[in-house]
Backbone as CSV, one residue per row, in Angstrom:
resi,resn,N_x,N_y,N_z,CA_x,CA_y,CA_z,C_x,C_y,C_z
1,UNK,-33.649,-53.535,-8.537,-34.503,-53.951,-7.459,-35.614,-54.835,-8.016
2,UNK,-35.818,-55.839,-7.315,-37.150,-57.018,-7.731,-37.952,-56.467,-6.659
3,UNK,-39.100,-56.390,-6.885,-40.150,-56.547,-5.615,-40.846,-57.436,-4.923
4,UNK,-41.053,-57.117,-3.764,-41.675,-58.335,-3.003,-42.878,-58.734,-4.134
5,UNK,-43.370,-59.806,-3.757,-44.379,-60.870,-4.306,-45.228,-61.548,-3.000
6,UNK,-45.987,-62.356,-3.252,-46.325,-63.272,-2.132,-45.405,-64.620,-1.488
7,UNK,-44.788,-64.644,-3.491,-43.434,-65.547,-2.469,-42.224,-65.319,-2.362
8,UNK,-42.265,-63.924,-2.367,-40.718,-63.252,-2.493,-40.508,-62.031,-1.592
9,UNK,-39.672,-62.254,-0.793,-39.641,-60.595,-0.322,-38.145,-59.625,-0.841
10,UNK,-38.542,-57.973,-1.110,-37.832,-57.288,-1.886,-36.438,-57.520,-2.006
11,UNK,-35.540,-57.757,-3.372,-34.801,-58.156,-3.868,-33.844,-56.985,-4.226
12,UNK,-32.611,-56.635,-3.614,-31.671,-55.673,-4.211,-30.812,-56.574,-4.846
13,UNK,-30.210,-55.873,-6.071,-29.412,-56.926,-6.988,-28.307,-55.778,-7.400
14,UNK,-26.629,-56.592,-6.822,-26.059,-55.702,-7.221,-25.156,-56.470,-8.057
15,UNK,-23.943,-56.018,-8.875,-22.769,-56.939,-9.440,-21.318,-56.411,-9.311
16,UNK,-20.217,-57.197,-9.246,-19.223,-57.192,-9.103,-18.367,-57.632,-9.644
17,UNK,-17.671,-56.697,-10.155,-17.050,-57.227,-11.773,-15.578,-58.242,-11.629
18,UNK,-14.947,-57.335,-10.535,-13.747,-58.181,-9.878,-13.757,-58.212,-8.885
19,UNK,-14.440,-59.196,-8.076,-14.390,-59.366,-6.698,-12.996,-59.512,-5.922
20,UNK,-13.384,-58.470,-4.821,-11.966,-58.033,-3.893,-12.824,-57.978,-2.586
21,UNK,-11.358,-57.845,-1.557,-12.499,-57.502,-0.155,-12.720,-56.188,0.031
22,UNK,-11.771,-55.392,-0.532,-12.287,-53.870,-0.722,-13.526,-53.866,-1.168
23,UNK,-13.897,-54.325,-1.912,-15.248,-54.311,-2.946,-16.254,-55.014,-2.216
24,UNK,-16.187,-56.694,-1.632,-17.167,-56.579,-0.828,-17.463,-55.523,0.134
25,UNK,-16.767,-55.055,1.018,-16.769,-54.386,2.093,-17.404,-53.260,1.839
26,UNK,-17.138,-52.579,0.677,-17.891,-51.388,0.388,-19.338,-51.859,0.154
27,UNK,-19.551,-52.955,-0.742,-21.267,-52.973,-0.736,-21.865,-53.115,0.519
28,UNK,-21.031,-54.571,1.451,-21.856,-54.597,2.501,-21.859,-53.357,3.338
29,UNK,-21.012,-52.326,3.103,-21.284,-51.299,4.431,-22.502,-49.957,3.594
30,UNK,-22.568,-50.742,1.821,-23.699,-50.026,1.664,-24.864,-50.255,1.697
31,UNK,-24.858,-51.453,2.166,-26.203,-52.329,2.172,-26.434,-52.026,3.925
32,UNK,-25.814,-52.285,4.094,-26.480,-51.588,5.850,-27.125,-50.582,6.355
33,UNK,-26.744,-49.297,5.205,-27.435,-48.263,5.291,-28.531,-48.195,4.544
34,UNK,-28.863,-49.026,3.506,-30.400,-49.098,2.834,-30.918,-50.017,3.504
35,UNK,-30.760,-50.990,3.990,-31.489,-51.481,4.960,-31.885,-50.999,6.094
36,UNK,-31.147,-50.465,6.490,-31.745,-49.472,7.810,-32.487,-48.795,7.606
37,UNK,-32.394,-48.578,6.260,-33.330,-47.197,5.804,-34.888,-47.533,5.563
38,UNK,-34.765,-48.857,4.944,-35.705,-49.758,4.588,-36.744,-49.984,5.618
39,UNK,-38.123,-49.868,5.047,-39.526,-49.953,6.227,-39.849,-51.347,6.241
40,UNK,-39.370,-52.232,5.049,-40.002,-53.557,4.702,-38.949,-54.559,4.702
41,UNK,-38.761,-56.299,4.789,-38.034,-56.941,4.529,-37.380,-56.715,3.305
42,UNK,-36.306,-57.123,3.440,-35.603,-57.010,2.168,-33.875,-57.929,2.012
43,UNK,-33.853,-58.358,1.089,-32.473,-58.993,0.887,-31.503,-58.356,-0.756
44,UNK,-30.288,-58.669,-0.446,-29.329,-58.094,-1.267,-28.986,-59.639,-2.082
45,UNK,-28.992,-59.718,-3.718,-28.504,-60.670,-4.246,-27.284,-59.594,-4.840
46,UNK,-26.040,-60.067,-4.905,-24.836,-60.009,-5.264,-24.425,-60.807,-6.796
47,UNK,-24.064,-60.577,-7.914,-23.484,-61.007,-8.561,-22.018,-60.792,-8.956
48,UNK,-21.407,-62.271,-8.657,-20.213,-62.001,-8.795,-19.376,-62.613,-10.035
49,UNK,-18.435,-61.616,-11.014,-18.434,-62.362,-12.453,-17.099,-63.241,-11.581
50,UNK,-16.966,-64.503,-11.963,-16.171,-65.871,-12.123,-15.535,-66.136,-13.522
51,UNK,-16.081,-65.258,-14.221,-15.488,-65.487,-15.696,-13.866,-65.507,-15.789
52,UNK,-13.166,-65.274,-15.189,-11.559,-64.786,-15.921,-10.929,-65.256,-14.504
53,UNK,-11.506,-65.208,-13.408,-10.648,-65.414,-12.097,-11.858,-66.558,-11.142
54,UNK,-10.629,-67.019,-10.046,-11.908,-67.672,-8.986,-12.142,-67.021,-7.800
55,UNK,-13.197,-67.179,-7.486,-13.675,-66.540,-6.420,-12.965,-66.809,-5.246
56,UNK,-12.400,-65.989,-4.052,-11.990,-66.489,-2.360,-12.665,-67.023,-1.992
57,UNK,-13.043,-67.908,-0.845,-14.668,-69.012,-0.412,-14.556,-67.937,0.979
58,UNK,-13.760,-66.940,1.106,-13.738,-66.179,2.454,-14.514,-64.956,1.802
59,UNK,-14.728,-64.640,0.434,-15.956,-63.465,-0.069,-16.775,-64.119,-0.089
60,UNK,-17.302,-65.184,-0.541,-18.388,-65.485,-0.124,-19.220,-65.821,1.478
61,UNK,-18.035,-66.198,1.912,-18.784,-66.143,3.573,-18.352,-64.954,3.976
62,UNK,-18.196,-63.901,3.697,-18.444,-62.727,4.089,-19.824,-61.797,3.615
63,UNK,-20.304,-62.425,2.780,-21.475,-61.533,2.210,-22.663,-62.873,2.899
64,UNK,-22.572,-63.683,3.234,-23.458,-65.028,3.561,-23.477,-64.496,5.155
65,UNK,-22.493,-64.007,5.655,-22.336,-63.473,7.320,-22.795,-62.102,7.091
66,UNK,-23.586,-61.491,6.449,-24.409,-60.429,6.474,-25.468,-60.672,5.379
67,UNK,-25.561,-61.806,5.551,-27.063,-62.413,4.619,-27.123,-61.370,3.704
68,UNK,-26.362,-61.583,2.430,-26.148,-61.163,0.870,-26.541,-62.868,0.311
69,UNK,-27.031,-62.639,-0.362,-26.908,-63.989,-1.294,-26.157,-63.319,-2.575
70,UNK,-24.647,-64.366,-2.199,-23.963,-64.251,-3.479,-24.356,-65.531,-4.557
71,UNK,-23.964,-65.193,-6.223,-24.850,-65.772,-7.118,-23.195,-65.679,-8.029
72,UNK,-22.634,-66.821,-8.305,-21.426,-66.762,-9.159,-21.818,-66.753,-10.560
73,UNK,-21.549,-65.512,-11.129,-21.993,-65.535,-12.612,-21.638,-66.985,-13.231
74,UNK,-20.986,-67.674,-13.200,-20.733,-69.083,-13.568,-22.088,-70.364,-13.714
75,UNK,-22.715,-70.104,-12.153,-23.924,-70.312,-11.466,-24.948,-69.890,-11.709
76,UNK,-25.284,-68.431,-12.559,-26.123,-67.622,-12.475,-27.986,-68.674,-12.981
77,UNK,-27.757,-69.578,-13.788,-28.419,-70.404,-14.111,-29.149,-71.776,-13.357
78,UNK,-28.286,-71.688,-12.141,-28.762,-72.557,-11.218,-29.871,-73.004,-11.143
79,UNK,-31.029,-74.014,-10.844,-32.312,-73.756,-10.162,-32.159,-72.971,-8.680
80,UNK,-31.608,-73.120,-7.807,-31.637,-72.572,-6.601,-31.354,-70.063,-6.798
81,UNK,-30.740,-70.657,-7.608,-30.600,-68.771,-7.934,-31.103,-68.494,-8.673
82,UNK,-32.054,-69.247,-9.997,-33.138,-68.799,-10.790,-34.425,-68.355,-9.610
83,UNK,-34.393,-69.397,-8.712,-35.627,-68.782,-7.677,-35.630,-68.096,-6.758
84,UNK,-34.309,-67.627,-7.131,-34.230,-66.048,-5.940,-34.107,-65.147,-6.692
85,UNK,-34.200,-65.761,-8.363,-34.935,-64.200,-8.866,-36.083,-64.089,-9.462
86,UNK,-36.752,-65.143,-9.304,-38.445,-65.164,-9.713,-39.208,-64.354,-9.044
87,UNK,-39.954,-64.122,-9.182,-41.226,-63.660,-9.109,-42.313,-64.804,-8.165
């Protein structure tokens, strides 16, 4: 977990070693229940390893259609996904 900041609001960070839709499906239906649970804004960053296989573009718009920001370990260096894990 990152915490909110002034320019960040709270950050869950999970990873996924071999992305499947079994595997999304289970985070997002676990992320629904900590969010619900949750008193404050909050978003889920996803890491997904790309190392050995390629990603479906239908897991990623499945975690993007329940506002996950997925982060392709490939990518992990980005500017745009370095600043969704700053501070």
């Amino acid at each position: 977990m990152l915490p909110f900041t002034s320019k960040q609001t709270e950050r869950f960070c999970t990873s996924i070693t071999r992305p499947s839709q079994r595997l999304i499906s289970s985070t997002l239906f676990s992320w629904e229940d900590t969010q619900a649970a949750r008193k404050t804004p909050s978003e889920l960053v996803v890491f997904l390893n790309d190392s050995d296989r390629r990603i479906d573009n239908q897991l990623i718009t499945a975690l993007e259609k329940y506002n996950a920001y997925p982060i392709k370990w490939s990518e992990r260096e980005f500017k745009e996904n370095l600043y969704k894990l700053a501070s």
